[in-house]
C-alpha positions, -999 to 999 in steps of 0.1 A, spaced: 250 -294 385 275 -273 358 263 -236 353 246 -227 322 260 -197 306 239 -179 283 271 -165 262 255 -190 229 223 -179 231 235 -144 235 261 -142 203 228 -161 186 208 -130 194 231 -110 185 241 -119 153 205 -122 138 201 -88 149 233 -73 130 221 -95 100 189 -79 97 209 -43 100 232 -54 71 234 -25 47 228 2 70 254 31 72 285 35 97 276 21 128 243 6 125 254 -21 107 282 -28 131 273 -21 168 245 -40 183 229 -13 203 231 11 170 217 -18 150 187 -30 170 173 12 175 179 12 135 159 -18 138 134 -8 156 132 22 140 130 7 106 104 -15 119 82 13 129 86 30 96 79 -7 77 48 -13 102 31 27 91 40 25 55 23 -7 43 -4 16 61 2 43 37 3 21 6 -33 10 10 -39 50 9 -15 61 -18 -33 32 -39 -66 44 -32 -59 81 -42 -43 74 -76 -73 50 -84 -93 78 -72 -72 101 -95 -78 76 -129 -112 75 -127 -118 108 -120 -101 117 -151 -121 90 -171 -149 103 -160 -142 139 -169 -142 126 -210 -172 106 -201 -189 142 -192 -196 137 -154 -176 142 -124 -163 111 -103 -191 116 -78 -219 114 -96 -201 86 -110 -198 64 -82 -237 77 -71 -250 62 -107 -226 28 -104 -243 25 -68 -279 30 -84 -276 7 -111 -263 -20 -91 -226 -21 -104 -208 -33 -76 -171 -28 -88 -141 -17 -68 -119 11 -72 -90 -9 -82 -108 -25 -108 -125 9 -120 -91 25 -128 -79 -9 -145 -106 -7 -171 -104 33 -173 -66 29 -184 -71 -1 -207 -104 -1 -217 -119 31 -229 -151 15 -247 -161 -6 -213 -152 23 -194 -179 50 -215 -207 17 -217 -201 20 -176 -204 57 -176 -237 54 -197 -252 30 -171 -243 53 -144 -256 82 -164 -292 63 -168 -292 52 -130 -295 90 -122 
C-alpha cells in the first residue's frame, strides 16, 4: 500500500488559517506561525469582549434611566424598588428605550413606582 502524505491536508490548514489573518499588519498576515498566535490572540480578545458588551450595555441603560429618573424626582433606586412593588416587571433595556423616546410613559411609570412606595 502507497504512503499517504499529509502535505494536502497540511497547505488546507494552512491556508484557512492565513485567510482568517487577512488584514493583519506585516507578518501576521503572511507567516503561519505569526498568523495563528494573532489568531489566537484575537480569538481571546473576541471570546472576553462579547463579555464586556453585555456589561457596557447594562451600564449605559443603567446611566438613561437614572437620568430619567432624576426629572421624574427620584433616584434610580428607589426607582427600580417602586417598579418591583407595583409589579412592573420590565427590563433594563426596555426601561432606557421608553426613557429616550417616551417621556410621557416614562413619568406615568415613575408615578406607579412613586405610589408602590
Amino acid at each position: 500500500m502507497a504512503r499517504v502524505k499529509g502535505a494536502l491536508a497540511t497547505r488546507k490548514r494552512r491556508n484557512k488559517t492565513l485567510k482568517l489573518a487577512k488584514g493583519y499588519w506585516g507578518g501576521k498576515s503572511r507567516l503561519f506561525k505569526t498568523a495563528k498566535e494573532a489568531l489566537m490572540k484575537s480569538g481571546q480578545y473576541a471570546y472576553v469582549g462579547r463579555r464586556l458588551k453585555k456589561r457596557d450595555f447594562r451600564r449605559l441603560w443603567i446611566t438613561r434611566i437614572s437620568a430619567a429618573c432624576k426629572l421624574n424626582g427620584m433616584n434610580y433606586s428607589t426607582f427600580m424598588n417602586g417598579l418591583k412593588k407595583a409589579n412592573v416587571t420590565l427590563n433594563r433595556k426596555m426601561l432606557s428605550e421608553i426613557a429616550i423616546n417616551d417621556a410621557a410613559g416614562f413619568t406615568a411609570l415613575a408615578e406607579k413606582a412613586k405610589a408602590a412606595l
